[in-house]
TIMAR-208633 format. One record per residue: x, y, z of N, C-alpha, C in turn. Coordinates in pm, 1 decimal, m for minus. Layout:
% residues N
     n_east    n_north       n_up    ca_east   ca_north      ca_up     c_east    c_north       c_up
          X          Y          Z          X          Y          Z          X          Y          Z
...
//
This chain:
% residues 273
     n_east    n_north       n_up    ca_east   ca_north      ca_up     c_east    c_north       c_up
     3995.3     m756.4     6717.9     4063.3     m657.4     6798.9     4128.8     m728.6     6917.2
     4265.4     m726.5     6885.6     4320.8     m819.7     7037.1     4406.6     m681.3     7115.1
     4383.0     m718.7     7253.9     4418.0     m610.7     7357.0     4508.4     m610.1     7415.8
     4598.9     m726.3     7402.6     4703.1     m725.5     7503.9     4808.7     m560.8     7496.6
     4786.5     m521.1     7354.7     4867.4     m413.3     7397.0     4810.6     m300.1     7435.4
     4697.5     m296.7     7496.5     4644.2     m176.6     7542.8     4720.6     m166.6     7675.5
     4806.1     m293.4     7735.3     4816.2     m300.7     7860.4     4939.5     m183.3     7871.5
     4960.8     m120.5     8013.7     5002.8      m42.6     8058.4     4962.7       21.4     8235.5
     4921.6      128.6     8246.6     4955.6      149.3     8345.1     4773.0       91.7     8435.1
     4755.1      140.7     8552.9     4656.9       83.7     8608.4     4498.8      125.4     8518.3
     4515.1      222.0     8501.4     4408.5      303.3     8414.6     4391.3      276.6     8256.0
     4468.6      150.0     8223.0     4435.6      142.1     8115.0     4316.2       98.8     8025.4
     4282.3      146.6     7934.2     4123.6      141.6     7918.8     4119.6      m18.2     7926.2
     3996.6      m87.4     7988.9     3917.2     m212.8     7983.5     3863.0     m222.6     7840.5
     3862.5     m420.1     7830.7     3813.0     m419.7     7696.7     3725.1     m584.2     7729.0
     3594.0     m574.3     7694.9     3559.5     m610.5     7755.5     3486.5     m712.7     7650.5
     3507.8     m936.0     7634.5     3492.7     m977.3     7556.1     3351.2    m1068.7     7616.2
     3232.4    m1060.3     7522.8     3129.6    m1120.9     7556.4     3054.2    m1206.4     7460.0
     2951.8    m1244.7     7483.0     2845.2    m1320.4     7348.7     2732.3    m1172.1     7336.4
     2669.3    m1150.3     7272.6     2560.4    m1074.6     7228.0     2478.1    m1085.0     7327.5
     2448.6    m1256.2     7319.4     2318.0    m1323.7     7360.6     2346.3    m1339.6     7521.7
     2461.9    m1362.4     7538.8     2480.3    m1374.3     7730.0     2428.6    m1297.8     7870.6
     2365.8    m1388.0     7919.9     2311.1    m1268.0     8006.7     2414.2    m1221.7     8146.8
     2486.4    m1331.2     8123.8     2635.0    m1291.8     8207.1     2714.6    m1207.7     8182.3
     2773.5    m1161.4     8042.5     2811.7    m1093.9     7971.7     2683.0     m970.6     7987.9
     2608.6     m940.2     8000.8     2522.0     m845.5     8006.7     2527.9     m753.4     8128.3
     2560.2     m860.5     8271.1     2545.2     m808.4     8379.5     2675.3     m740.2     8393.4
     2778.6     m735.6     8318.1     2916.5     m697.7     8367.9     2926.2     m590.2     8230.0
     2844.1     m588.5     8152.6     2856.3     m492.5     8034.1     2745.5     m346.3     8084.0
     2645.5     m408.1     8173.8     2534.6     m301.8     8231.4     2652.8     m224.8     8363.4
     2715.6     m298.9     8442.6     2802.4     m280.4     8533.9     2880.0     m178.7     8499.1
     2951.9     m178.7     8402.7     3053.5      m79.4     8375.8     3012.7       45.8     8309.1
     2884.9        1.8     8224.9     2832.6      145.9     8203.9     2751.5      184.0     8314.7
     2699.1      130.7     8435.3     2621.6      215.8     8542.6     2783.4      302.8     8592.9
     2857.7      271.7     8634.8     2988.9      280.4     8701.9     3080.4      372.9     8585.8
     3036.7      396.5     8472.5     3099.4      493.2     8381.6     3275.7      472.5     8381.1
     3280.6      367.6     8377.8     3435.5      308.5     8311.8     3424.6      273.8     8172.9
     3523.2      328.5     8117.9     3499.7      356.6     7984.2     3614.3      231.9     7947.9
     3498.2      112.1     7844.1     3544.6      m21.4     7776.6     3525.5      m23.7     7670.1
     3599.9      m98.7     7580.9     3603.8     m138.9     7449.8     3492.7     m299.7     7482.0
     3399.4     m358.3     7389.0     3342.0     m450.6     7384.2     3427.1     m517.0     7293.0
     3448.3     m638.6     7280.5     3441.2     m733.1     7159.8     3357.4     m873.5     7190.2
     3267.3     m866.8     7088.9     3179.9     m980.4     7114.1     3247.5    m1098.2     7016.9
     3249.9    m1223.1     7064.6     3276.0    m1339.5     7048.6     3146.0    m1428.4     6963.7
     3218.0    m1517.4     6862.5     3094.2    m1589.7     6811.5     3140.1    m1704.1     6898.6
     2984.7    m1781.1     6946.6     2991.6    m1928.1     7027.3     3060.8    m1981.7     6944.3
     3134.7    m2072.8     7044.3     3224.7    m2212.3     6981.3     3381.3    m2109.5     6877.4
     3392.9    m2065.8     6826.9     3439.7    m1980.7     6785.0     3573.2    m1940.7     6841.4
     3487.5    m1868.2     7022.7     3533.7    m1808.8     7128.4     3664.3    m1920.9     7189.6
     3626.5    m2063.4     7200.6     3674.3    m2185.6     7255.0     3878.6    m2087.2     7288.0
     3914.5    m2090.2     7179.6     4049.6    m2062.8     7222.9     4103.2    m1928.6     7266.3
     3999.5    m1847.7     7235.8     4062.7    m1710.8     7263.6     4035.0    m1681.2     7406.3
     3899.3    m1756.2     7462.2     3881.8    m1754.7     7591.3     4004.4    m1826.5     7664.9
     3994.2    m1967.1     7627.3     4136.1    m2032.5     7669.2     4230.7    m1960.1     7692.1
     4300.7    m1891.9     7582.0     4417.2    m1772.5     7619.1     4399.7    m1698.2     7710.0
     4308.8    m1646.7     7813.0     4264.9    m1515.5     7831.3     4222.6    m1550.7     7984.6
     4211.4    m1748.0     8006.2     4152.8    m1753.9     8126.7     4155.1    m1952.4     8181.4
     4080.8    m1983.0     8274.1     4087.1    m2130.9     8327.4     3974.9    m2202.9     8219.5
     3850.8    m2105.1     8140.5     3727.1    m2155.4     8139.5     3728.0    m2102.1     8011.5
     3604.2    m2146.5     7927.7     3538.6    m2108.5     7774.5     3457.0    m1974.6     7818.5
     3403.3    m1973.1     7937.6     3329.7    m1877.9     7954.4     3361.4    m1772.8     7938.0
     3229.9    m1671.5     7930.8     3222.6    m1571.9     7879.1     3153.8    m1477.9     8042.9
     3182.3    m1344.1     8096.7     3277.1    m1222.5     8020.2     3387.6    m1230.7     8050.0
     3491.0    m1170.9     8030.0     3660.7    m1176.3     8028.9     3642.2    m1045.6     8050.3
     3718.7     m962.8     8109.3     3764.5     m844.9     8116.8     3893.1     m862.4     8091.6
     3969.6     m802.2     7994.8     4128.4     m771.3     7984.8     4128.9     m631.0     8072.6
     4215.2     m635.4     8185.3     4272.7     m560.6     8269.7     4390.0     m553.0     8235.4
     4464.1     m405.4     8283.6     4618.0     m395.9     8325.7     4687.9     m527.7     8411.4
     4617.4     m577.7     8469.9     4650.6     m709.9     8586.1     4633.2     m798.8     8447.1
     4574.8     m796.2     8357.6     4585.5     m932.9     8238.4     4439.3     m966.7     8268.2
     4387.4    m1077.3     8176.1     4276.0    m1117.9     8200.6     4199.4    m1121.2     8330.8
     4056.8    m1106.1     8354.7     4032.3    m1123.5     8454.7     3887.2    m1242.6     8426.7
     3838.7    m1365.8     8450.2     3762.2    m1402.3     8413.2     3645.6    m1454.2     8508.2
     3501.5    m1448.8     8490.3     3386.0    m1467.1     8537.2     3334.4    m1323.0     8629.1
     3207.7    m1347.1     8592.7     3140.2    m1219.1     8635.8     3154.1    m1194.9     8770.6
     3165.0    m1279.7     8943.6     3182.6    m1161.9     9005.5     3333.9    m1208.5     9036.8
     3461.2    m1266.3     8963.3     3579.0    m1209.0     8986.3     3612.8    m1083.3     8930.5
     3524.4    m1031.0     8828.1     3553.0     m913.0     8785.1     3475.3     m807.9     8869.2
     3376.3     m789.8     8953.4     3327.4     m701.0     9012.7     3443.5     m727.6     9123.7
     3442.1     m759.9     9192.3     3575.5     m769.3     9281.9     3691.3     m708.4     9240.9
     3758.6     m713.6     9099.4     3874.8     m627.6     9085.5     3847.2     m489.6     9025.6
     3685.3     m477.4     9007.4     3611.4     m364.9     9005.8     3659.3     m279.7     9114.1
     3578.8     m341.5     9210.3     3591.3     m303.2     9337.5     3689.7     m271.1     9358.6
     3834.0     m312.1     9386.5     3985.3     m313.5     9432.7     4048.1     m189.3     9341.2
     4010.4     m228.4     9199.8     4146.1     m138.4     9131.9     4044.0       26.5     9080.3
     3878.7      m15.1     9083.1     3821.9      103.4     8990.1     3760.9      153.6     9151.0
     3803.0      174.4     9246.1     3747.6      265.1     9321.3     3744.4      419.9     9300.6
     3669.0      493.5     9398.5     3500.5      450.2     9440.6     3443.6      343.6     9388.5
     3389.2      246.7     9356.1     3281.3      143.1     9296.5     3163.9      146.8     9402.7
     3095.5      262.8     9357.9     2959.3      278.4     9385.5     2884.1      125.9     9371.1
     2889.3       61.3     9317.3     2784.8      m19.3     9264.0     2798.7     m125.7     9374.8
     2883.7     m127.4     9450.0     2928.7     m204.7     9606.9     2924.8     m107.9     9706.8
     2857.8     m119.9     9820.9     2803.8      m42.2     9923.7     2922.6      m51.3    10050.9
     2957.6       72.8    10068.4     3103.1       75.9    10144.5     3081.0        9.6    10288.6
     2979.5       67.7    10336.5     2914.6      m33.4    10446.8     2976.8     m170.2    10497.8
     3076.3     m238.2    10537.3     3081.6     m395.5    10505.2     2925.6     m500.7    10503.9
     2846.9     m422.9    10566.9     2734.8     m553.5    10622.8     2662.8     m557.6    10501.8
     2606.9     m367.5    10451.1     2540.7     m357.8    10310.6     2632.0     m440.5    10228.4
     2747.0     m474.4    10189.4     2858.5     m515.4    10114.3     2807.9     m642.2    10099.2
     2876.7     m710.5    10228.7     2840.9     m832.8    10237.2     2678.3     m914.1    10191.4
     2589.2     m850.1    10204.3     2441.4     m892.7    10166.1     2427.5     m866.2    10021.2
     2482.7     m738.6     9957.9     2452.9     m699.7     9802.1     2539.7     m848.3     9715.6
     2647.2     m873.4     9809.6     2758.3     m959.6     9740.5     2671.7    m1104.4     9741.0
     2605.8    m1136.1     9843.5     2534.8    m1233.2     9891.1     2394.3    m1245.4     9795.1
     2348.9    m1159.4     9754.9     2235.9    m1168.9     9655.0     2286.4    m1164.5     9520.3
     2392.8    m1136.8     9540.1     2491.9    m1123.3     9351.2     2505.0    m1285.0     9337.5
     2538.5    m1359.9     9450.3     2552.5    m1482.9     9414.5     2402.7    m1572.8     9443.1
     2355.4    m1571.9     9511.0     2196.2    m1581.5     9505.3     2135.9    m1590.1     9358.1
     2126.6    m1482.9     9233.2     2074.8    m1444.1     9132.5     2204.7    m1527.0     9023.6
     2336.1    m1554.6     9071.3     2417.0    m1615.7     9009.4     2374.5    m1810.5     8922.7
     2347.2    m1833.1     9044.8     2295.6    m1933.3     9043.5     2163.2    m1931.0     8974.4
     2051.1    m1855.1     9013.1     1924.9    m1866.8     8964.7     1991.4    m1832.8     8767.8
     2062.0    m1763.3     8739.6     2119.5    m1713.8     8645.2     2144.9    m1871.7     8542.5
     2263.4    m1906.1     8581.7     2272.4    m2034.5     8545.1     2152.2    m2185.2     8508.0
     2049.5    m2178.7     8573.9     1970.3    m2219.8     8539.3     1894.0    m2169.1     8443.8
     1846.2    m2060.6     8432.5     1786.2    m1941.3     8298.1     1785.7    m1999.5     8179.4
     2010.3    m2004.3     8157.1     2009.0    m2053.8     8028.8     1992.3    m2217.3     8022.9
     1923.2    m2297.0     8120.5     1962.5    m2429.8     8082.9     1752.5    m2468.9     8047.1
     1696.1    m2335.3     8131.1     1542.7    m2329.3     8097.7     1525.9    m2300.5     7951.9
     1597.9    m2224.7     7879.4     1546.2    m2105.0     7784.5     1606.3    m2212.9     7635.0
     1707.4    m2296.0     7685.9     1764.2    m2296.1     7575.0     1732.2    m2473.2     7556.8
     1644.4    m2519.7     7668.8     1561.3    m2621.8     7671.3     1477.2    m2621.1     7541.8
     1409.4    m2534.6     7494.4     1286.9    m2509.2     7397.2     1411.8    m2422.4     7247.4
     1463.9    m2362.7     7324.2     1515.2    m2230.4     7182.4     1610.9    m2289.4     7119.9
     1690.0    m2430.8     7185.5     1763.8    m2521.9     7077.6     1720.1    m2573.6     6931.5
     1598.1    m2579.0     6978.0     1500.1    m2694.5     6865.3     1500.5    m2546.5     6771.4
     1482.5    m2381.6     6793.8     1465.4    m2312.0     6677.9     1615.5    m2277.1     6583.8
     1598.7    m2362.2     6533.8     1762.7    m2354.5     6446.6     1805.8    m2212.3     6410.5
     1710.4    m2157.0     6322.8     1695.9    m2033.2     6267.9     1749.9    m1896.7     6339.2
     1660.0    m1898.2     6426.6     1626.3    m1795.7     6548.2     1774.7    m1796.2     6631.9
     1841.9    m1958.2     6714.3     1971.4    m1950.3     6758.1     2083.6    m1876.8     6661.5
     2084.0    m1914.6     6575.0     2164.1    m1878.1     6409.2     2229.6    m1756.3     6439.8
     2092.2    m1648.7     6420.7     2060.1    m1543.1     6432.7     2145.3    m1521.2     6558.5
     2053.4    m1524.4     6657.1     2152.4    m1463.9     6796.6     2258.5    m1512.9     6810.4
     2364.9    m1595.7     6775.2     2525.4    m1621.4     6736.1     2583.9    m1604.1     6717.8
     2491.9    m1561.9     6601.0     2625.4    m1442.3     6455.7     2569.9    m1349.6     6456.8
     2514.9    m1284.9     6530.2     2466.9    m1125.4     6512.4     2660.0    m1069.2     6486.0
     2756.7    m1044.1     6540.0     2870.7    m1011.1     6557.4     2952.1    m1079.7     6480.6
     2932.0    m1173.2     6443.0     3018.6    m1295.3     6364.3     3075.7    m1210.0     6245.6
     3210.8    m1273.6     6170.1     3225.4    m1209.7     6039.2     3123.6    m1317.9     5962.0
     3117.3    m1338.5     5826.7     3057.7    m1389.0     5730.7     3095.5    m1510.5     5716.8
     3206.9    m1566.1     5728.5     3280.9    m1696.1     5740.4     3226.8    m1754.7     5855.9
     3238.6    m1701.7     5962.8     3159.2    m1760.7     6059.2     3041.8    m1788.1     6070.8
     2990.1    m1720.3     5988.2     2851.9    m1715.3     6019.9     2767.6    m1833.2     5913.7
     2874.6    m1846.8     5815.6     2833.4    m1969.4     5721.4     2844.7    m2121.1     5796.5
     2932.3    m2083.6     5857.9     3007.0    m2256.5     5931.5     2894.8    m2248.9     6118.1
     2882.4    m2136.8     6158.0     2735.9    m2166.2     6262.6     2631.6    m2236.8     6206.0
     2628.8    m2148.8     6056.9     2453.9    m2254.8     5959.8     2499.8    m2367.5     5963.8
     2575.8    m2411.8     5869.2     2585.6    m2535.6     5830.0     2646.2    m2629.4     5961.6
     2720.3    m2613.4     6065.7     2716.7    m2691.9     6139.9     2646.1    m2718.0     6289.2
     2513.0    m2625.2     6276.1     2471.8    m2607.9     6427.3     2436.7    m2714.1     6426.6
     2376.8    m2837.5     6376.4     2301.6    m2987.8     6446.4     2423.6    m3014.0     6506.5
     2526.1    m3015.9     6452.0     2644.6    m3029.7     6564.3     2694.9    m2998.3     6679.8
     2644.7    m2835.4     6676.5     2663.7    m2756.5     6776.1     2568.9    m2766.6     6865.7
     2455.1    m2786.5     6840.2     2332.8    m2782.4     6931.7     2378.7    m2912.0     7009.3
     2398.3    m3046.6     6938.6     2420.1    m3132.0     7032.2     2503.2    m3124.0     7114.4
     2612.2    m3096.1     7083.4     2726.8    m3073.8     7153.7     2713.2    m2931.8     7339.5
     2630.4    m2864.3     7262.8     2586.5    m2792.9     7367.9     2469.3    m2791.5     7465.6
     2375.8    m2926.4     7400.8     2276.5    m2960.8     7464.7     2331.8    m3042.2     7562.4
     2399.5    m3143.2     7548.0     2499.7    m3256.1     7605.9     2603.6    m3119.0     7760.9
     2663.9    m3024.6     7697.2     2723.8    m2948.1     7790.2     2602.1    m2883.3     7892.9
     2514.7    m2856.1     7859.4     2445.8    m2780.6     7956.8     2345.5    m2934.8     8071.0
     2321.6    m3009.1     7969.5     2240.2    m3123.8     8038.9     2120.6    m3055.6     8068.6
     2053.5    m3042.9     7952.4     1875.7    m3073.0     7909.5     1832.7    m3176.4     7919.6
     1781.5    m3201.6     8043.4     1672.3    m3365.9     8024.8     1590.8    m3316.1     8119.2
     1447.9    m3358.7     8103.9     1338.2    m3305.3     8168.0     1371.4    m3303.4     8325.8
     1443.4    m3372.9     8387.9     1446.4    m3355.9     8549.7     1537.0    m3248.0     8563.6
     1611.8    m3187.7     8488.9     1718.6    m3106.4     8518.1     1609.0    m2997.1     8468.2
     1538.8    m2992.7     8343.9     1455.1    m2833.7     8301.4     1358.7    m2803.4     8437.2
     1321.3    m2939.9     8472.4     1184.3    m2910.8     8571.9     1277.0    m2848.7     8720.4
     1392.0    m2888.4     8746.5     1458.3    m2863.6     8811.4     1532.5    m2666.0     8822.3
     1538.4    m2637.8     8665.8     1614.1    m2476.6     8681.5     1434.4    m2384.1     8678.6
     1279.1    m2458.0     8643.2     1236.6    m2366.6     8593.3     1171.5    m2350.8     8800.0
     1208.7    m2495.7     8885.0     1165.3    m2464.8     9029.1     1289.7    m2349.2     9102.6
     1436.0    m2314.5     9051.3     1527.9    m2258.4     9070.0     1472.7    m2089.9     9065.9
     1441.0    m2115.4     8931.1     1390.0    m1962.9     8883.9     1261.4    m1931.1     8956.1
     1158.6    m1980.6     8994.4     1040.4    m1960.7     9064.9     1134.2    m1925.4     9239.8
     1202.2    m1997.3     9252.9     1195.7    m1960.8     9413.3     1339.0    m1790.8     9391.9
     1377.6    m1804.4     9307.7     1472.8    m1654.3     9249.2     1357.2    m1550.1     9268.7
     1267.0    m1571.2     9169.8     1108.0    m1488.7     9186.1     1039.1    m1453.4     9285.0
     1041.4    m1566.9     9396.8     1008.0    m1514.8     9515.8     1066.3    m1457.3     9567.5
     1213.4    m1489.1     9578.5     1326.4    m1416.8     9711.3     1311.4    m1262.9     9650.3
     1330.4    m1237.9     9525.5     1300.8    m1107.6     9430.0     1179.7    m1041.6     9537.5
     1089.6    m1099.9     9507.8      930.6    m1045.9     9515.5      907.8    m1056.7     9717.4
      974.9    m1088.5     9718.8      936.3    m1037.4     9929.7     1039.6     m943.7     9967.5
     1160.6     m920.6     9908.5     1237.2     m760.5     9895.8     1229.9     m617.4     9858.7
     1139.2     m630.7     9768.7     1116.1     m531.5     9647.4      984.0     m502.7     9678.9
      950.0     m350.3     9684.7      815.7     m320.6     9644.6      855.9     m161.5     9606.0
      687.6      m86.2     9545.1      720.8       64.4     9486.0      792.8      102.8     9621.1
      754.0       94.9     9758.4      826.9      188.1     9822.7      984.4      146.9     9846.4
     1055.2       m7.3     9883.4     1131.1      m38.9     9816.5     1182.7      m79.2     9692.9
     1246.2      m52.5     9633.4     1225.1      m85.6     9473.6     1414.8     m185.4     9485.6
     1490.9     m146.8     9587.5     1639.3     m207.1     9517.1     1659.5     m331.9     9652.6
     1739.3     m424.6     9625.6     1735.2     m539.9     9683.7     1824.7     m496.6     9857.9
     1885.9     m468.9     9810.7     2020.1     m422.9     9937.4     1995.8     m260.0     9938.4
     1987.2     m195.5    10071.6     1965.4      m66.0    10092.0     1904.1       57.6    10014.8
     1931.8      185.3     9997.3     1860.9      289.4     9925.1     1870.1      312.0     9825.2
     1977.4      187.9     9749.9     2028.9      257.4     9567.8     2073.8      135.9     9502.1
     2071.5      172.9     9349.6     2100.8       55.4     9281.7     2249.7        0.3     9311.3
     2257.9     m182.1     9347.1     2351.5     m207.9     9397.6     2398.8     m341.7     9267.9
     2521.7     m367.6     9266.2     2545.1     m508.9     9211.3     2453.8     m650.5     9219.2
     2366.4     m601.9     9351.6     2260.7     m756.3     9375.4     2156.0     m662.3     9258.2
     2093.3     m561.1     9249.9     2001.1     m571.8     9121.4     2015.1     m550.2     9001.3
     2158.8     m498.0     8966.8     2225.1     m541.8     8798.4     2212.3     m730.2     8789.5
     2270.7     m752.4     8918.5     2290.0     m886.6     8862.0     2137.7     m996.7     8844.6
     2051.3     m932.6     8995.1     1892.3     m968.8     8940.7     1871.4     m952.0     8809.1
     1803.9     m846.9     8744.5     1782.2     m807.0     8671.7     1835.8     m861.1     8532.4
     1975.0     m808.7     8477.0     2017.2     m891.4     8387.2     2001.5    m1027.2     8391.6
     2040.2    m1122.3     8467.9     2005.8    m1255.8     8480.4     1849.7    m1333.6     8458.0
     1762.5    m1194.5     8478.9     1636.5    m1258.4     8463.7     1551.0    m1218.0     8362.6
     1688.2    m1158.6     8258.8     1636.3    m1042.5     8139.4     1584.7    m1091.1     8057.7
     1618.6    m1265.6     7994.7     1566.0    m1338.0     7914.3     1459.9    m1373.3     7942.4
     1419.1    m1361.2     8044.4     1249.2    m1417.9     8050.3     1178.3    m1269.6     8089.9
     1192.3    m1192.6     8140.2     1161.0    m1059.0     8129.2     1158.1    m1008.1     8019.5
     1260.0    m1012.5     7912.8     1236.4     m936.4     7775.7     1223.5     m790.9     7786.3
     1286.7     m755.3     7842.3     1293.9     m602.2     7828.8     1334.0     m532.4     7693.8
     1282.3     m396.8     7687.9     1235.0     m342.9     7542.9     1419.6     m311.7     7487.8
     1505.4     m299.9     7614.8     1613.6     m170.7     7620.4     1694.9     m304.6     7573.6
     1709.6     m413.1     7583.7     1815.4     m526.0     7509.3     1743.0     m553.7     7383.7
     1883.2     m530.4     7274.4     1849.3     m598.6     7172.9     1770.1     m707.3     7120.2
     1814.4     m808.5     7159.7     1748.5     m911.0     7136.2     1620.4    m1004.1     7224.2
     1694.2     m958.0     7359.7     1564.3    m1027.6     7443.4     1443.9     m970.9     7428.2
     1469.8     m827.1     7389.8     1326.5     m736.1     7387.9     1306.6     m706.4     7206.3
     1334.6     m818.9     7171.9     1310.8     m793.5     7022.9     1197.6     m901.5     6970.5
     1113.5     m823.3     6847.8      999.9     m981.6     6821.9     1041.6    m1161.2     6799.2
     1144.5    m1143.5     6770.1     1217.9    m1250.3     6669.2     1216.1    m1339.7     6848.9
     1278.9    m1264.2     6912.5     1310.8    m1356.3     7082.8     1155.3    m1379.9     7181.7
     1117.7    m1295.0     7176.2     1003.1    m1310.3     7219.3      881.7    m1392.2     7173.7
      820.6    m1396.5     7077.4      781.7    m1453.6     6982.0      837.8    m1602.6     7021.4
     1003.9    m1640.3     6988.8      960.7    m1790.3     6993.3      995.0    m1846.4     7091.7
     1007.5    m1732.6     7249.1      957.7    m1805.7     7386.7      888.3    m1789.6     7447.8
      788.2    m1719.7     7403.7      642.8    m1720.3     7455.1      590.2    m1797.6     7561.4
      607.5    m1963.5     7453.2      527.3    m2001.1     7555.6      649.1    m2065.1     7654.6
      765.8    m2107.1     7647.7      853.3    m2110.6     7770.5      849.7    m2043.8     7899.8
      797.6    m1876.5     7872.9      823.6    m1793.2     7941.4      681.7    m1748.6     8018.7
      580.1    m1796.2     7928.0      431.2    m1781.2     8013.8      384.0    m1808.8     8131.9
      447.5    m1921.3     8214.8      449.0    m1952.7     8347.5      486.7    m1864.3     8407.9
      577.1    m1736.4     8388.7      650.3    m1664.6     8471.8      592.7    m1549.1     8427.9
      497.0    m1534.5     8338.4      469.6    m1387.3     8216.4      402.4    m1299.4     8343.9
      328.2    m1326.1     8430.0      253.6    m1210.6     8533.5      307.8    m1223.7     8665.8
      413.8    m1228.0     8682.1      532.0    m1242.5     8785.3      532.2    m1085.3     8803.8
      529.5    m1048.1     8942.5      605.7     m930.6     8989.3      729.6     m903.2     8920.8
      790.6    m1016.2     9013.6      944.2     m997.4     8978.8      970.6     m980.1     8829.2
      964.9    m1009.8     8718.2      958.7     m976.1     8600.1      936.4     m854.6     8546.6
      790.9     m791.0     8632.3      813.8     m665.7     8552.6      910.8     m580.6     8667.4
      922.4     m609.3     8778.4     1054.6     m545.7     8798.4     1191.0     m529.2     8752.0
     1222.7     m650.8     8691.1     1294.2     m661.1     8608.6     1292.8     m540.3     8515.7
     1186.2     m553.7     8449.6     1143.7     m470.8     8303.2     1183.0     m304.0     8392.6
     1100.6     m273.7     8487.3     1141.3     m150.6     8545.1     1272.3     m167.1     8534.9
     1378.9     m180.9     8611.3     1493.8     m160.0     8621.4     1572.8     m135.2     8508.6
     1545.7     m191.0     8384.2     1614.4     m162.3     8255.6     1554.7      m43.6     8214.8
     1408.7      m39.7     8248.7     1360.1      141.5     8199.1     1372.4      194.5     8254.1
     1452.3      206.1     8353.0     1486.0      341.4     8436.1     1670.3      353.5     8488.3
     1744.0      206.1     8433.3     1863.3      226.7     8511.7     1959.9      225.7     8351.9
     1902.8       96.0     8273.0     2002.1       16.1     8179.7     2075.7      106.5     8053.4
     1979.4      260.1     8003.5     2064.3      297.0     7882.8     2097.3      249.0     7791.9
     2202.6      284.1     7720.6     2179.7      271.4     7573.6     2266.7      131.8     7561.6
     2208.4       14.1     7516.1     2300.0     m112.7     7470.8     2392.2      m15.2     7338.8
     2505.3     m140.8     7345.2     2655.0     m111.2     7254.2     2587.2     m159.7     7111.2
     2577.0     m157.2     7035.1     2539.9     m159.7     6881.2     2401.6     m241.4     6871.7
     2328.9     m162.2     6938.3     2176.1     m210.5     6969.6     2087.1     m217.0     6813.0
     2164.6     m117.0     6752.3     2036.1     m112.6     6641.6     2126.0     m186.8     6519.1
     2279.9     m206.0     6492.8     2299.2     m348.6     6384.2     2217.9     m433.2     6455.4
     2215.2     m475.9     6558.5     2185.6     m623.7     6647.2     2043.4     m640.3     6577.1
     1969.7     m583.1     6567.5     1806.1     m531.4     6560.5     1818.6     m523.7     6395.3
     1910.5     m492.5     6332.1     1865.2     m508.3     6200.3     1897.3     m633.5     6154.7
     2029.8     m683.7     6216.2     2081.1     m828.0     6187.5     1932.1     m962.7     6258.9
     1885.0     m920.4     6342.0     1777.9    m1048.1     6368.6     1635.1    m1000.8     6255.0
     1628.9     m873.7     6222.8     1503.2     m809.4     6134.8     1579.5     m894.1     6005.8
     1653.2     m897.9     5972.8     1651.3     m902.4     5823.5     1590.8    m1034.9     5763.0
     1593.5    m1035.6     5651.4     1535.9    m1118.0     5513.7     1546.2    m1263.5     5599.8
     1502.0    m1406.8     5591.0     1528.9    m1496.2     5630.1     1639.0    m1599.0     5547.2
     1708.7    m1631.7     5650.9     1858.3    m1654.9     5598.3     1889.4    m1749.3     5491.5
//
C-alpha cells in the first residue's frame, strides 16, 4: 500500500509505516490511537524496509508517518507535527512548563528505549526461530522465505549495526536500571502519570519503550508465550521491578485494542516453521 496519493489537503488521513516488533513504532502507533487520529498502518519486513524508508526519509528507521507535509520521520519529530498540525494534542500539556518536562521525559525514556533493543536482542539474536517469527509476522511469503534462509546474514549484519559486545550489553542493561528508577521515584498509586494529572507523551513513551521487558498481555507479541518464554531469563533481573508492572498497568488501563493483534498471535502460535 503506497500513500503518496492519499496526499491532499491538511486532514488527510495519516498512514502510518512500522515493524510489528518495534517498540518505537509502538509508541507512535499507541499515540495516535490515545489521540483518536484515524491512520492507516503498514508494517514493514526488516531489511526489506531499507529503501522504502530511504524514500520516505534521512534514516532506515522505523516509524515514518506519511503526512500531507510528506514524510515525517522518527518518533518525537512526529509528536511535534502532532502537536502543530493535529491540534488540540491532548497528549502534550498546553501548560509550556508541563510541556516542556513531559517533552523532557519523552526524551529521557528515548534513550533508555534505545538501549532495550541493544539488551533484548543481545540474547534473542542467538533464537533464530523465534526472530523469524517476529519479522515476518506481516511479511508476504517471498519474504518470508528469504528472512529464513538468509538471517545468519542478517543477524550479523545487525548484530555488527547495533554493537553487542558485553561492555556495551552491561552498559544498556545499567541504562535501563537507572530508566527504572527515574520511573519508580515519580510514580506511585496516588501518582500514577509521570508529568501532571493525566496520561501524557512522557508515559506512552515510558511505557511502550519498556514494553519488551514488561511484556504486557495487550501487545501481541511481547505479551505472547513464544516472547516471553525465550526472555525470561534476560528479563529476570528487572522481573519484580515496580516500574515494570507499571508499565503492565498502563497498557491495562490506557493501550486498547493492538491493529491485527490476533493474525500476529496466530502467525507466532502456528506449526513450527
Amino acid at each position: 500500500m503506497l500513500d503518496d496519493d492519499r496526499r491532499g489537503g491538511d486532514e488527510a488521513r495519516l498512514v502510518l509505516y512500522t515493524f510489528a516488533l518495534s517498540h518505537f513504532s509502538e509508541k507512535i502507533r499507541w499515540t495516535l490511537g490515545l489521540a483518536a487520529l484515524p491512520f492507516d498502518e503498514v508494517m514493514w519486513t526488516p531489511f526489506f524496509h531499507v529503501l522504502k524508508a530511504r524514500t520516505r526519509g534521512r534514516a532506515t528507521t522505523v516509524p515514518v508517518l506519511q503526512t500531507s507535509d510528506g514524510p515525517v520521520q522518527d518518533s518525537t519529530r512526529i509528536l511535534r507535527w502532532l502537536e502543530k498540525h493535529r491540534a488540540p494534542f491532548a497528549l502534550l500539556p498546553e501548560a509550556s512548563a508541563e510541556r516542556d518536562e513531559a517533552l523532557a521525559v519523552e526524551a529521557t525514556f528515548d534513550d533508555v528505549g534505545s538501549q532495550v533493543v541493544r539488551y533484548v536482542y543481545s540474547e534473542a539474536l542467538d533464537q533464530t526461530e523465534n526472530v523469524v517469527r517476529y519479522w515476518t509476522v506481516a511479511a508476504t511469503p517471498w519474504e518470508t522465505r528469504v528472512v529464513t534462509r538468509l538471517f545468519p546474514v542478517m543477524r550479523w549484519i545487525f548484530r555488527r549495526k547495533l554493537g553487542v559486545s558485553p561492555s556495551k550489553v552491561a552498559r544498556a542493561k545499567d541504562t535501563i536500571d537507572r530508566g527504572l528508577s527515574f520511573l519508580e521515584e515519580r510514580v506511585s498509586l496516588e501518582k500514577p502519570y509521570l508529568v501532571g494529572e493525566r496520561l501524557t507523551v512522557a508515559d506512552v513513551t515510558a511505557a511502550a519503550l519498556l514494553a519488551p521487558l514488561a511484556c504486557p498481555n495487550e501487545h501481541p507479541i511481547y505479551g505472547s508465550a513464544r516472547y516471553r518464554d525465550g526472555l525470561r531469563s534476560l528479563v529476570a533481573p528487572f522481573a519484580d521491578r515496580p516500574g515494570l508492572a507499571w508499565v503492565r498497568e498502563m497498557y491495562r488501563r490506557h493501550r486498547g485494542t493492538f491493529p491485527r493483534a490476533q493474525e500476529i498471535r496466530r502467525k507466532l502460535d502456528a506449526a513450527p516453521m
